[in-house]
Structures are given as C-alpha cells and as structure tokens.
TORLUM-360797 format. One record per residue (C-alpha): residue number from 0; residue in one letter; x, y, z. Coordinates in nm, 4 decimals, always signed. Example, Ala and Ser with C-alpha at 12.3 -4.5 7.8 and 13.67 -1.06 7.14 Angstrom:
% TORLUM-360797
+-------+-------+----------+----------+----------+
! marro ! fitor !        x !        y !        z !
+-------+-------+----------+----------+----------+
!     0 !     A !  +1.2300 !  -0.4500 !  +0.7800 !
!     1 !     S !  +1.3670 !  -0.1060 !  +0.7140 !
+-------+-------+----------+----------+----------+
***
This chain:
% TORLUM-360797
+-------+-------+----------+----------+----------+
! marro ! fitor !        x !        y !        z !
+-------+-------+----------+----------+----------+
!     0 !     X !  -5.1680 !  +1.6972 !  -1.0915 !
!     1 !     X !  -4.8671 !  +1.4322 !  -1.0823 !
!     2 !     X !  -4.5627 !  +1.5033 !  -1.3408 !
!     3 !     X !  -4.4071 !  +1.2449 !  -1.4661 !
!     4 !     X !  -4.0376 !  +1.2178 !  -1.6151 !
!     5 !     X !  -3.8861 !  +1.0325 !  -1.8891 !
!     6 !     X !  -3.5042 !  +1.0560 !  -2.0755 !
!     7 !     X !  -3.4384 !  +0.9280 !  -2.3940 !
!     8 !     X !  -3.4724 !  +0.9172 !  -2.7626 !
!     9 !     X !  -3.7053 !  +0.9262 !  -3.0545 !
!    10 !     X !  -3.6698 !  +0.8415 !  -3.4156 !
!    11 !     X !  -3.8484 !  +0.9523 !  -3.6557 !
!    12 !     X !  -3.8651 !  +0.8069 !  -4.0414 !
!    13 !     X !  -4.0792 !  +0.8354 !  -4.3968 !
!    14 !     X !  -4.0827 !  +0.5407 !  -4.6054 !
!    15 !     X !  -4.1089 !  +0.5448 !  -4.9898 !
!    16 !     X !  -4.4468 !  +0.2967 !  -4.9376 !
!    17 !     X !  -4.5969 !  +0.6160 !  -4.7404 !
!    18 !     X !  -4.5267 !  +0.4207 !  -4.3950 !
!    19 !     X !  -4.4164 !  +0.6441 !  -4.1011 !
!    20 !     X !  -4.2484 !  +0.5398 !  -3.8039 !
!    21 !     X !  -4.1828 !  +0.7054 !  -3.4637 !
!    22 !     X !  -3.9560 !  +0.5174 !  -3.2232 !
!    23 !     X !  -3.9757 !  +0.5996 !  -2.8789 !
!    24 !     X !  -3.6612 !  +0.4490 !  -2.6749 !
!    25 !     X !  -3.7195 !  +0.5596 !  -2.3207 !
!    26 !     X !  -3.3724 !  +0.4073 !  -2.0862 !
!    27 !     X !  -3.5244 !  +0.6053 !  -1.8095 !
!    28 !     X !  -3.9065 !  +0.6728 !  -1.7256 !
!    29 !     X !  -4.1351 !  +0.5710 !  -1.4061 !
!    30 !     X !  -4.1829 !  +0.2558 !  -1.5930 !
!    31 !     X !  -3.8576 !  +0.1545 !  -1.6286 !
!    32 !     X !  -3.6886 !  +0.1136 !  -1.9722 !
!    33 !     X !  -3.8865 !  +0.0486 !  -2.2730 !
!    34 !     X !  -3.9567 !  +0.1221 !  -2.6222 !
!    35 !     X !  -4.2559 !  +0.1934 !  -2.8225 !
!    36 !     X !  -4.3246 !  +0.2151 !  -3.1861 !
!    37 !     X !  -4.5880 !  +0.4733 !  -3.3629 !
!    38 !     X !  -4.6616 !  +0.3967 !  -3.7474 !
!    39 !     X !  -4.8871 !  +0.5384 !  -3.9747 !
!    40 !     X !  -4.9634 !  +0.4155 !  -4.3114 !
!    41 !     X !  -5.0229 !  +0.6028 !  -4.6392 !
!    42 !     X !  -5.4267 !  +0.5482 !  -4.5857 !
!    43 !     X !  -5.3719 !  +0.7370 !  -4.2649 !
!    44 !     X !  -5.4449 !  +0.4460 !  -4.0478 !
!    45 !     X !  -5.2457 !  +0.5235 !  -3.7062 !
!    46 !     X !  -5.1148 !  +0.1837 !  -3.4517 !
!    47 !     X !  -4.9178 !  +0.2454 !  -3.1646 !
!    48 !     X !  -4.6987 !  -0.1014 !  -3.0807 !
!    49 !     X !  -4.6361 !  -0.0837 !  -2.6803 !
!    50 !     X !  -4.4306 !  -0.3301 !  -2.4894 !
!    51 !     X !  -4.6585 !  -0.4351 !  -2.1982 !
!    52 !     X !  -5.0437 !  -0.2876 !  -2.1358 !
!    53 !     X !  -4.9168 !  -0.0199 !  -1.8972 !
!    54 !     X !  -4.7123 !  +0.1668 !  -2.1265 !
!    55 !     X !  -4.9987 !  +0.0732 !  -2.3684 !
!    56 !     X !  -5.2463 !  +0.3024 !  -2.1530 !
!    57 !     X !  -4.9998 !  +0.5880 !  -2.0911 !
!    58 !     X !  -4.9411 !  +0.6143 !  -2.4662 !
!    59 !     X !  -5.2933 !  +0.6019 !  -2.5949 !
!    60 !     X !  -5.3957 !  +0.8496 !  -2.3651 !
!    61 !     X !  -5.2227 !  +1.1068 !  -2.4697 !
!    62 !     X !  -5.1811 !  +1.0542 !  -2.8363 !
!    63 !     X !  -5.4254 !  +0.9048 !  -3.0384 !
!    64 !     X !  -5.4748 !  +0.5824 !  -3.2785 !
!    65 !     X !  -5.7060 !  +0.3555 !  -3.5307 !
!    66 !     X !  -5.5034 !  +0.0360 !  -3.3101 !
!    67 !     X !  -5.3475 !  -0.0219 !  -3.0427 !
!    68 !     X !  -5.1113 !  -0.3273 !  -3.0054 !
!    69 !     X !  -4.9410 !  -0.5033 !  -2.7224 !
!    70 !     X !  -4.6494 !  -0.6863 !  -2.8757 !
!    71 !     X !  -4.3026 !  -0.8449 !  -2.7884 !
!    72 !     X !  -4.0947 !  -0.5744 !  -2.8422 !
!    73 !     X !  -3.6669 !  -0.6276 !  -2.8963 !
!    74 !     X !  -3.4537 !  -0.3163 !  -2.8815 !
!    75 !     X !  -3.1257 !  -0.3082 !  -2.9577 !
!    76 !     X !  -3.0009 !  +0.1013 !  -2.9693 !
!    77 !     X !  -2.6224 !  +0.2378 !  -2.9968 !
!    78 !     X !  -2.4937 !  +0.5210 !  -3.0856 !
!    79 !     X !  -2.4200 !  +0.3749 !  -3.4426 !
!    80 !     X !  -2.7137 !  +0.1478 !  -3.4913 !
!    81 !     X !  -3.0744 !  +0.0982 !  -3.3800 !
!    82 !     X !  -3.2683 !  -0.2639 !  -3.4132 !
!    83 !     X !  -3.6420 !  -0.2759 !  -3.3384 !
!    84 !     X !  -3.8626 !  -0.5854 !  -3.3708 !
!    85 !     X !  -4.2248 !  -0.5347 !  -3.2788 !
!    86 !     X !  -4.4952 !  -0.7657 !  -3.3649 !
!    87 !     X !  -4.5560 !  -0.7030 !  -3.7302 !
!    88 !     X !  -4.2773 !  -0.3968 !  -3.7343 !
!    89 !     X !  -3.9075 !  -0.4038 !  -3.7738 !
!    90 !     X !  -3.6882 !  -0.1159 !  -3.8186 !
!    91 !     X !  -3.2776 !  -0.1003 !  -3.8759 !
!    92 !     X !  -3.1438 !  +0.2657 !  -3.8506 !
!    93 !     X !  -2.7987 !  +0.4343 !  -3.8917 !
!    94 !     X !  -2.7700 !  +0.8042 !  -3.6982 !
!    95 !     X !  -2.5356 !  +0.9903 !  -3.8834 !
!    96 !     X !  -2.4076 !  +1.3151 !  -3.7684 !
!    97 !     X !  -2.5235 !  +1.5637 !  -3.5272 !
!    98 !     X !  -2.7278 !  +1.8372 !  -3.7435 !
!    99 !     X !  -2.6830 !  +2.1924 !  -3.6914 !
!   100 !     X !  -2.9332 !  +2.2033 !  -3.5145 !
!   101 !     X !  -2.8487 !  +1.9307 !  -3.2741 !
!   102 !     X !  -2.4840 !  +2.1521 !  -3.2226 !
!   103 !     X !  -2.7026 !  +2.4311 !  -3.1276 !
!   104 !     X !  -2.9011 !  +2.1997 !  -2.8579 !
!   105 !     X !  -2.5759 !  +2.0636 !  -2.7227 !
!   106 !     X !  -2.4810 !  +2.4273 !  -2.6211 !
!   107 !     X !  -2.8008 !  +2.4498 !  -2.3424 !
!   108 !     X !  -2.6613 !  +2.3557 !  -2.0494 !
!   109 !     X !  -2.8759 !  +1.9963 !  -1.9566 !
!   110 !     X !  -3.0778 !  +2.1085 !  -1.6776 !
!   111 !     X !  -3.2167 !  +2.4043 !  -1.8736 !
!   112 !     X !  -3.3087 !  +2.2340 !  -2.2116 !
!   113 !     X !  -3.5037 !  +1.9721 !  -1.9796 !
!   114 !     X !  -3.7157 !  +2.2371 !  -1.7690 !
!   115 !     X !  -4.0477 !  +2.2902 !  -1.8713 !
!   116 !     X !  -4.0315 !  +2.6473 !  -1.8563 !
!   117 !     X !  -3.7724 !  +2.6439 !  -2.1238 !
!   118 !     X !  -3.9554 !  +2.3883 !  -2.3340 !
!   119 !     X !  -4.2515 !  +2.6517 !  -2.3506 !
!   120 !     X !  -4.0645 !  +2.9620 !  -2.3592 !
!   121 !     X !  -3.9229 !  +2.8556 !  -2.7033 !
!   122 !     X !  -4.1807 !  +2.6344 !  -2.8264 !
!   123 !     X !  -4.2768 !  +2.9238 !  -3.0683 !
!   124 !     X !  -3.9560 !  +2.9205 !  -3.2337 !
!   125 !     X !  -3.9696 !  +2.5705 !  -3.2667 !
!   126 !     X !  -4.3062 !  +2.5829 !  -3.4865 !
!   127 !     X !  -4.1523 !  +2.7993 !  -3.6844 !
!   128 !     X !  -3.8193 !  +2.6444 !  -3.7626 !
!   129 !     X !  -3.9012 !  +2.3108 !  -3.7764 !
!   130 !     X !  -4.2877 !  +2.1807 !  -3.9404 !
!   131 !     X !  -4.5211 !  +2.0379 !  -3.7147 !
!   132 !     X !  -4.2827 !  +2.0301 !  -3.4186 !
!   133 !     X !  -4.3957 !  +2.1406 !  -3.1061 !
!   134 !     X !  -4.1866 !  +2.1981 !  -2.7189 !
!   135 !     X !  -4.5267 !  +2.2117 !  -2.5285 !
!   136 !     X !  -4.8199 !  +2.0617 !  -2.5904 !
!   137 !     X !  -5.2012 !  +1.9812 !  -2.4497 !
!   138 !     X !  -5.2535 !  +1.6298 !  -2.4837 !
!   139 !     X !  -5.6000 !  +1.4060 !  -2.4520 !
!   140 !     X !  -5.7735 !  +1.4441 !  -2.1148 !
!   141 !     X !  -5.6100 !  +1.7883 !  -2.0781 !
!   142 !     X !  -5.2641 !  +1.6452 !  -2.0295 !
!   143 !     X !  -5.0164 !  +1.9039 !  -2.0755 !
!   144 !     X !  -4.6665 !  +1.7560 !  -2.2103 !
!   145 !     X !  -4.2737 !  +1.9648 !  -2.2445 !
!   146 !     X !  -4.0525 !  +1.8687 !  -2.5098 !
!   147 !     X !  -3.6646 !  +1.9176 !  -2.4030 !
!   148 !     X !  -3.4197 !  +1.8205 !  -2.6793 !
!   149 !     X !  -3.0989 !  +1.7806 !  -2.6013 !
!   150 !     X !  -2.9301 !  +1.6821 !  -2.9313 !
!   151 !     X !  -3.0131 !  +1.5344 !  -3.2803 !
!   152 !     X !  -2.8532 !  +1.3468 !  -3.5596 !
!   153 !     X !  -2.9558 !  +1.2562 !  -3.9019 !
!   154 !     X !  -3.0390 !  +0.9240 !  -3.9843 !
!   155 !     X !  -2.8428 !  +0.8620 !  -4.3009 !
!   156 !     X !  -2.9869 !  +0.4779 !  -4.4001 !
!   157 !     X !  -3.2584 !  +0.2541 !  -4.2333 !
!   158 !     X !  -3.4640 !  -0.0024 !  -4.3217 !
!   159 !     X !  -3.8487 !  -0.0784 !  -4.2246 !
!   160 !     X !  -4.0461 !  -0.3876 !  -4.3070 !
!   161 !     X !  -4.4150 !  -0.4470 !  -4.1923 !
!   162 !     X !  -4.5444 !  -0.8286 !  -4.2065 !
!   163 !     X !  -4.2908 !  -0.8857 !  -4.3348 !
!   164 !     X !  -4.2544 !  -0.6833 !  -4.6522 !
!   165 !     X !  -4.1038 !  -0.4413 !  -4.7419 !
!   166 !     X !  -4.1740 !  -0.0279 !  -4.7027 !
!   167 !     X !  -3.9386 !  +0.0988 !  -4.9697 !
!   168 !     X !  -3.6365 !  +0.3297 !  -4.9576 !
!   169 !     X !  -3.5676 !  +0.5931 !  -4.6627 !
!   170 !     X !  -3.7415 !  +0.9044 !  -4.6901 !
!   171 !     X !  -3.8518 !  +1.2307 !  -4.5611 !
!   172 !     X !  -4.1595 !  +1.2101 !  -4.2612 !
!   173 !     X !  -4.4424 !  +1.3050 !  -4.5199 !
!   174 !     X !  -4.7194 !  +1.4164 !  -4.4575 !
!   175 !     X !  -4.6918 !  +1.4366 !  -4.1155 !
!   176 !     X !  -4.7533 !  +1.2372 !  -3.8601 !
!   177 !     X !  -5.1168 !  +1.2804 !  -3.7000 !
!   178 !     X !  -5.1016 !  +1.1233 !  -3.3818 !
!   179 !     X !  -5.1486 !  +1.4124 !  -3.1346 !
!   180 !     X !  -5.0456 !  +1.7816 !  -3.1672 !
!   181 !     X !  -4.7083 !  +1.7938 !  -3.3124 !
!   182 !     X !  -4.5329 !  +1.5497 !  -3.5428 !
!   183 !     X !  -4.1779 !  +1.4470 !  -3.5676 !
!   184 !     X !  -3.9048 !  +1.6485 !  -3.7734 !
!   185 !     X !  -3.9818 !  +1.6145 !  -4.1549 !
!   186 !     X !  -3.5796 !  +1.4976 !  -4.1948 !
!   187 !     X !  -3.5808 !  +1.1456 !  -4.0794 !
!   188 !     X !  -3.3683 !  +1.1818 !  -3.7233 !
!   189 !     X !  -3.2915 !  +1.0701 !  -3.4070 !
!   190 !     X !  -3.3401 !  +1.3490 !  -3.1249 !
!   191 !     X !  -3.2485 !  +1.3248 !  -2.7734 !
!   192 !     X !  -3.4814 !  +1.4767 !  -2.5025 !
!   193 !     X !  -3.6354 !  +1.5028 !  -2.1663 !
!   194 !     X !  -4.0477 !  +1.4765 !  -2.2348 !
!   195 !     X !  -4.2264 !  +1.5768 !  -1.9286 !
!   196 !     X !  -4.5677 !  +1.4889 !  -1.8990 !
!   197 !     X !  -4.8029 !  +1.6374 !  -1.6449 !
!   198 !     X !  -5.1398 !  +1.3884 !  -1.5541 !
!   199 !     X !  -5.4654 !  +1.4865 !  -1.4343 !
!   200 !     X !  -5.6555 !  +1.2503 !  -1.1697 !
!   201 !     X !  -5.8912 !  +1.0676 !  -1.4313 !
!   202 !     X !  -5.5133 !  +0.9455 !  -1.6508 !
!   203 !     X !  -5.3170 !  +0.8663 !  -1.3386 !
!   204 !     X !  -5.6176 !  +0.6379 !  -1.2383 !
!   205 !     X !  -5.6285 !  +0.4951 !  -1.5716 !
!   206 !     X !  -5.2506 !  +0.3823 !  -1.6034 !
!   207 !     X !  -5.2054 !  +0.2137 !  -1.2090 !
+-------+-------+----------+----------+----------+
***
C-alpha cells in the first residue's frame, strides 16, 4: 500500500438551478498544484472536470461519475476571492468568516488534525454534527481515504454558470452530493484540510 498526501482546500456550493459544485484546490499534492471541479446537476448526472488525464485517473478512481472531462482549467484562489474556469464551468466565490466550527478546528494543533488516526478517531462525531460528512472513508478499489480539516469559512456570495448560463442564486448543497461516501457540508463553505489517501497496487498502476 503507497499513501499519498495532499494540502489544500475544497469548496463546496448549491445552486438555486439544483447544480452542485465541489472545488478541489490542491497547492500541494504528488502531482503538483492543481484544481479540480465536481458538479452534479438536479437530474443527478455527476462530471468530474480534471486538469490533465493524471489527476483525471486519480479522481475517478476513487469517487465516482456519469463523465469525466479533461479540460483547461484557470484558478485564481485568495483568501478573499476564488475564480475557476473549467471547460463548460465557471465559478466566482467570496469566503466570508471562519464558522464556529472552523474556530474550533483552528485550536488542533496542525500535525494532529492532519494524522489519520485523528481523522478516524473523530470521524463519528463528524457524521453526526455535520450531514453526509465523513473524516475516513473506503473509496473504489478498496482505497481507504482521511479527512483532516484544518479550518472553514462560509462562503457568503458566489456565482456559477455552466455553458454559459446561468445556475441561479447561491444556495445550500441539496441533496447531497453522491459522488463517493461522504458529501460536502450542506452550508456552502470553503474548508481547509490535509486528505490522505492510501492506494492499493491495482490504483497506483492505474495513475503512473
């Protein structure tokens, strides 16, 4: 089994059209930087939006979709604003301030809230506080993934247009999202973590 390491942030957004987004903006991974975009439409139909057919592979084997897209992806994230242009997707966000919540993370010291012992020992409490969330996971292919969150902010105004048009007003992430085990927050946030993923022979040979 090879672990694998990545630091950074994820987004997560309802639309009043019943579009979902999950932005995944990954500064530091084995891959390098990169972002990738998850959406799911109000029919239920699930497209992951990857930057380059590597991270394509990763992705999709561990979550899963209807389509899977490899697009020319611009980023653009700040503390203040995030700009995402992908293929047919764009996406203009404003984190707000850091939820209670995201206080609470802040107080774990850095190295704890990214071990994967921690990530398990309180993934029950995190199914419980928060819907759909989950700290540990068993992904496709028997993949086993650790969710560390370091901090989170509301997002308090974005915007999301598909081909072009528009997906309505900001909104709560509902229904949940259905691409693997656990969704993003229902409250449309951005959350800071350490995801560690842990890859059996048959993935690792997959994504070279």
């Amino acid at each position: 089994m090879t672990r694998l390491r990545f630091s950074g942030s994820i987004a997560g957004i309802g639309t009043t059209s019943g579009r979902r987004v999950v932005v995944g903006h990954w500064p530091v991974s084995p891959f390098g930087a990169f972002t990738d975009c998850m959406v799911e439409d109000l029919a239920g139909h699930r497209t992951l939006l990857a930057p380059t057919q590597q991270v394509a592979e990763l992705v999709s084997g561990t979550y899963v979709f209807d389509e899977v897209r490899v697009v020319e992806m611009h980023a653009s994230v700040t503390e203040q604003r995030w700009s995402i242009a992908a293929g047919p997707l764009e996406v203009r966000l404003t984190p707000g301030p850091r939820t209670p919540l995201g206080w609470l993370l802040r107080a774990v010291p850095g190295p704890v809230a990214g071990a994967p012992l921690f990530a398990a020992a309180v993934d029950p409490l995190a199914r419980r506080v928060l819907r759909g969330v989950r700290t540990r996971v068993t992904a496709r292919e028997g993949d086993r993934e650790w969710y560390g969150a370091r901090d989170q902010r509301a997002i308090v105004a974005a915007t999301v247009r598909w081909d072009g048009q528009s997906c309505g007003d900001l909104q709560d992430v509902v229904p949940p999202v259905r691409f693997g085990p656990g969704s993003t927050p229902p409250r449309p946030s951005v959350v800071d973590l350490v995801s560690t993923v842990e890859r059996g022979s048959a993935t690792r040979q997959a994504i070279r």
